[in-house]
VMD Tcl script that draws the C-alpha trace (Angstrom):
set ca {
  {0.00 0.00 0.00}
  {1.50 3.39 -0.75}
  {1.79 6.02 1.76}
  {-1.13 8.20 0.39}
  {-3.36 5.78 0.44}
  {-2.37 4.89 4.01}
  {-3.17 8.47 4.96}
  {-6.24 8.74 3.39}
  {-7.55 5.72 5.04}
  {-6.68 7.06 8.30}
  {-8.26 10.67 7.51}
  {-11.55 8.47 6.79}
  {-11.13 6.56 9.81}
  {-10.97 9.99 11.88}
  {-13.85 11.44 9.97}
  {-16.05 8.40 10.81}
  {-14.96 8.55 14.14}
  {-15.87 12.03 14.54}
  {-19.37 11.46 13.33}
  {-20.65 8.67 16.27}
  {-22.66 11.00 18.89}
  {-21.22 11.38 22.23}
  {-23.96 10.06 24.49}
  {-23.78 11.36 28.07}
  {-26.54 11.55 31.17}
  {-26.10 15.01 32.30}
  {-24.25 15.64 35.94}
  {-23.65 18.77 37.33}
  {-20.45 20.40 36.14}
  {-19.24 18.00 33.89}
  {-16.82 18.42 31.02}
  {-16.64 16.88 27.74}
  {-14.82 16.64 24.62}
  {-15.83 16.45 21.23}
  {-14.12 16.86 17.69}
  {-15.46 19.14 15.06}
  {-18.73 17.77 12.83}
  {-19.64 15.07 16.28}
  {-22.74 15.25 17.76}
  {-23.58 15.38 21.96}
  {-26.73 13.68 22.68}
  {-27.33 14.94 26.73}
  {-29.42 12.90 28.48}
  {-31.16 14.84 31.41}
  {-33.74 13.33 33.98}
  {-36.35 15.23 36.35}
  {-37.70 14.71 39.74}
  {-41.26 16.41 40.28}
  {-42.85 18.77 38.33}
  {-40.98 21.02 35.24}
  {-39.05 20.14 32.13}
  {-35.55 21.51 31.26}
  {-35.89 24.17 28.93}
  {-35.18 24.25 25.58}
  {-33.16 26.24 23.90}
  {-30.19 26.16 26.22}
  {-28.22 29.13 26.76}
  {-24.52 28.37 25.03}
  {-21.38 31.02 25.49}
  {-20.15 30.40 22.14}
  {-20.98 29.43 18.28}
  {-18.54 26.41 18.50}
  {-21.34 24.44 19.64}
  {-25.16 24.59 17.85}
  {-27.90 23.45 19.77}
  {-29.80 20.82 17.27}
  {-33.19 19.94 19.68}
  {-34.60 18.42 22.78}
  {-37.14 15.98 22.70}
  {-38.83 13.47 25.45}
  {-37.88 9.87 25.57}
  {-39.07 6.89 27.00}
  {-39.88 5.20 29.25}
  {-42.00 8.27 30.56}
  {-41.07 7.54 34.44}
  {-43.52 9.07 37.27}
  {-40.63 10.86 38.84}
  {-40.84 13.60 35.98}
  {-39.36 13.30 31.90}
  {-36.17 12.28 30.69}
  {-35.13 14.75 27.92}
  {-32.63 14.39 25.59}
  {-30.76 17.49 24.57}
  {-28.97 17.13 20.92}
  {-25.60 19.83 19.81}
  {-23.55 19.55 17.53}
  {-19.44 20.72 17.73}
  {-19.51 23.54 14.67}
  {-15.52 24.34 14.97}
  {-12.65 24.36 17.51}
  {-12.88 25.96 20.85}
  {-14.58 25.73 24.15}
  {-18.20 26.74 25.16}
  {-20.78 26.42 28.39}
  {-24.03 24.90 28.41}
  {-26.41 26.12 30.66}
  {-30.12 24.48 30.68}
  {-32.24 25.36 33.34}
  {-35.46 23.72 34.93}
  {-38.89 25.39 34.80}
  {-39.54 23.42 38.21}
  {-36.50 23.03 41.65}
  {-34.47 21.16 39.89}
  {-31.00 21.81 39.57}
  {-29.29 24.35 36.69}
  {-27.16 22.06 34.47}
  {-23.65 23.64 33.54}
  {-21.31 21.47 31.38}
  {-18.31 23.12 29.45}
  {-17.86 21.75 26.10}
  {-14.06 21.51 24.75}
  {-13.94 20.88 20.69}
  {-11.03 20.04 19.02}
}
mol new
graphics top color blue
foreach p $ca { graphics top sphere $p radius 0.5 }
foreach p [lrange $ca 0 end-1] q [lrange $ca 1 end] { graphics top cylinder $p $q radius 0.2 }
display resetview
């Protein structure tokens, strides 16, 4: 195999790589890394009444909010909500979702590379 090919099968392999979502259930203060083009599916779960609110607030355009959505199994505790970004370019940025309801404020900081 000749070198260039070698490389560009590795490039691929990083691209690919790059595209599988990040899946996470949200803790408080948390920090995660993604690579350019990957995708963060946040996982959030509530206790009592109130959602997490949609759209969160972001510091910075590295990181684009795609949606939020409910998933099962719809628990009586409260929803589980599944938050969806996706890493635009390099740099860092803080997610902030807060709760209609007593729940807790959810701050994660987002490093992209």
């Amino acid at each position: 195999m000749k070198v260039w090919q070698l490389v560009g099968l590795i490039g691929a392999g990083l691209v690919a790589c790059a595209k599988e979502p990040l899946a996470v259930q949200s803790r408080e203060g948390q920090t995660l890394r993604l690579r350019v083009g990957q995708e963060l599916d946040l996982t959030v779960g509530t206790v009592g009444p109130g959602a997490y609110q949609a759209p969160p607030s972001i510091s910075s355009p590295v990181l684009r909010f795609l949606d939020e959505s409910v998933v099962a199994p719809h628990l009586p505790s409260g929803p589980t909500q599944l938050f969806r970004f996706q890493a635009k370019a390099r740099g860092t940025a803080l997610v902030v979702i807060t709760h209609s309801g007593t729940n807790p404020t959810i701050q994660d900081t987002v490093i992209i590379q």
